[in-house]
ZAMARGU-4260 file (C-alpha; in steps of 0.2 Angstrom, whole numbers, plus 5000, padded with zeros to 4 digits):
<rodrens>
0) 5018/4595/5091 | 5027/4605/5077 | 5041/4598/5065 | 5042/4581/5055 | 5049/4568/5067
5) 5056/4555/5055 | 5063/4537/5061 | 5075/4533/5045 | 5082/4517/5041 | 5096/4526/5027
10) 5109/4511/5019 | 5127/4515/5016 | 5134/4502/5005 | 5154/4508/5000 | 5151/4528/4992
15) 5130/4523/4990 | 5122/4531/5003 | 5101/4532/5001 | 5086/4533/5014 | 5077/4514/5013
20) 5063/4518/5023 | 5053/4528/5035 | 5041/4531/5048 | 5035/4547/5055 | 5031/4545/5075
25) 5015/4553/5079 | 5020/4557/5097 | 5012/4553/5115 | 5001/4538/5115 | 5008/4529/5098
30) 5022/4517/5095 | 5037/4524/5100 | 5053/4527/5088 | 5062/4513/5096 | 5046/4503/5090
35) 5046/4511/5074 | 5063/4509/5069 | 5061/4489/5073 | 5048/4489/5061 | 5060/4496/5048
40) 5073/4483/5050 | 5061/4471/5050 | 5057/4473/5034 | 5072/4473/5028 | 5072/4457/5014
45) 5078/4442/5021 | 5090/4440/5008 | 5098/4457/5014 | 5099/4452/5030 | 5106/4434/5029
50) 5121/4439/5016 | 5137/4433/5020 | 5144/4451/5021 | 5132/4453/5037 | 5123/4470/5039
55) 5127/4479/5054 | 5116/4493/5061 | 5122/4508/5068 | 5110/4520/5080 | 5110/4533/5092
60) 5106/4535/5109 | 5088/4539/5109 | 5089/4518/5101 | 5097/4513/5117 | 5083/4504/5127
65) 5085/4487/5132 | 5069/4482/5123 | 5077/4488/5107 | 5093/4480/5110 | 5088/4464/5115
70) 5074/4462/5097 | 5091/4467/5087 | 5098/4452/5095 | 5085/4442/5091 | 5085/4444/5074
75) 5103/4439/5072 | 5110/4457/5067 | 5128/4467/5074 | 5124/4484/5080 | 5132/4499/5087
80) 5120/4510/5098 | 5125/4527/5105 | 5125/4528/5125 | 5120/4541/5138 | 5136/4546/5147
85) 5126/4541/5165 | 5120/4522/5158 | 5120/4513/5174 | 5129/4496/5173 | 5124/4481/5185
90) 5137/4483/5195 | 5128/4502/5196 | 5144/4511/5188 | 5141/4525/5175 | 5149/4524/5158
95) 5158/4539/5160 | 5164/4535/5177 | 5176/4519/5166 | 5192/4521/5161 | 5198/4509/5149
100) 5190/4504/5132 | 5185/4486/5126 | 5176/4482/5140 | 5164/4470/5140 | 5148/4478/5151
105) 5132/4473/5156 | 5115/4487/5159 | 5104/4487/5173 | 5086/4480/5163 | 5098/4470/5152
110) 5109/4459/5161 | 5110/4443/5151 | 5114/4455/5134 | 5135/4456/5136 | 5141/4473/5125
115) 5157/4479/5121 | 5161/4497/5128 | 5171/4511/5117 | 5171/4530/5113 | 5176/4541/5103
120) 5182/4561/5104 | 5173/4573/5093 | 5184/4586/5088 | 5181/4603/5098 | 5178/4619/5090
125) 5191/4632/5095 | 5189/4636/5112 | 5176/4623/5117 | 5180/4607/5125 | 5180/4588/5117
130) 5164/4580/5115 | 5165/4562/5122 | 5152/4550/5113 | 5151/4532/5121 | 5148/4515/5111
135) 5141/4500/5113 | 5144/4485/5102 | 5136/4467/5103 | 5152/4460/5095 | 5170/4463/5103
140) 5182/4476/5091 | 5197/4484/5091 | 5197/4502/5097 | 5202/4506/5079 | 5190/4497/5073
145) 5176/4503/5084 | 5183/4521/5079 | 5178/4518/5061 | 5162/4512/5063 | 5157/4524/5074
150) 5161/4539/5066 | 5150/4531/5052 | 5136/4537/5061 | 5139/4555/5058 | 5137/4551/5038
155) 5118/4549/5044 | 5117/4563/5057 | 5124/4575/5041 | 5108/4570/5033 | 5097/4574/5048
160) 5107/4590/5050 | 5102/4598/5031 | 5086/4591/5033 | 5084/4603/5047 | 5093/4616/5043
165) 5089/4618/5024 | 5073/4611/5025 | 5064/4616/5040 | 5060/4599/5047 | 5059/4607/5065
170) 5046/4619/5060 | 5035/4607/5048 | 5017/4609/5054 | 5006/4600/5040 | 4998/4582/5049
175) 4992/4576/5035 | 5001/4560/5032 | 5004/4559/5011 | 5009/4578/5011 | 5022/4575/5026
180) 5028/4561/5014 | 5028/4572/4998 | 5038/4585/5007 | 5051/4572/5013 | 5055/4563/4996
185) 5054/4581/4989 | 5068/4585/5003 | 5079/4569/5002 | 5078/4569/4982 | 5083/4588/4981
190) 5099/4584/4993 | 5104/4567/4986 | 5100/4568/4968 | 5119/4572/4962 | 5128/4562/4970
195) 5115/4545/4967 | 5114/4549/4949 | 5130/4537/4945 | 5119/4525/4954 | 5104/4525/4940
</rodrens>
């Protein structure tokens, strides 16, 4: 297996943006990202978790499992979780298949979980065709609302996206654990340290 595969828990607090912790998935056979990324939120401080503004986790589809879903709940946290165009609802009807936003729905594997269903268009380059990107949020929104905090997620993805592109992430072939590490602090340090500096 080449490349560095990262599970990230990265905060945004107002303009703050800044990676909080990390776990590198080792592939086949260990814990998977799902698994990993609970971890993360786990250890988030209590204090964090139980402040009156309430914390609310935004992920993308490769988080969608029930299993994942259903701990977030547990632990008392809002979230927003990407979702394959063909989810399967109980009632056996594909997310892209409904028509109208707002919807309450429930998933095959997780029927006594009720989510709130929205999307959102990505714009197309020209000649290409809109991107449709479907939503999922334990709390019920407006549209507008559910618009906003979704497009959040793509401050995270930028990240991702340099860290692959500028820094090879997808060809990284060192396994030893504390150089994998070294190269991503380097990495994240190198692309966030002008804008964190006002931070210090």
């Amino acid at each position: 297996m080449r490349g560095l595969h990262v599970v990230m828990l990265y905060i945004c607090c107002g303009d703050l943006r800044s990676p909080w912790g990390i776990k590198i998935w080792r592939g086949k056979g260990t814990p998977s990202p799902a698994d990993l990324a609970l971890r993360l939120v786990r250890q988030l401080p209590l204090e964090v978790r139980s402040r009156a503004k309430r914390v609310h986790l935004l992920a993308d589809a490769g988080f969608g499992s029930a299993a994942f879903m259903s701990d977030l709940q547990a632990l008392g946290l809002e979230f927003t979780v990407g979702m394959r165009a063909d989810r399967l609802t109980v009632d056996g009807q594909r997310l892209k298949d409904i028509t109208a936003q707002q919807r309450r729905v429930f998933f095959q594997g997780l029927s006594d979980l009720p989510l709130w269903l929205y999307w959102i268009w990505l714009h197309a380059k020209q000649e290409e065709r809109q991107e449709q990107r479907f939503l999922v949020f334990s709390q019920r929104r407006t549209p507008r609302t559910a618009k906003q905090t979704g497009r959040r997620r793509w401050k995270i993805g930028a990240l991702f996206k340099t860290l692959k592109s500028r820094f090879t992430f997808s060809k990284f072939g060192q396994k030893l654990s504390s150089r994998q590490l070294h190269f991503f602090v380097v990495s994240v340090e190198e692309k966030d340290l002008p804008r964190l500096q006002g931070f210090r």
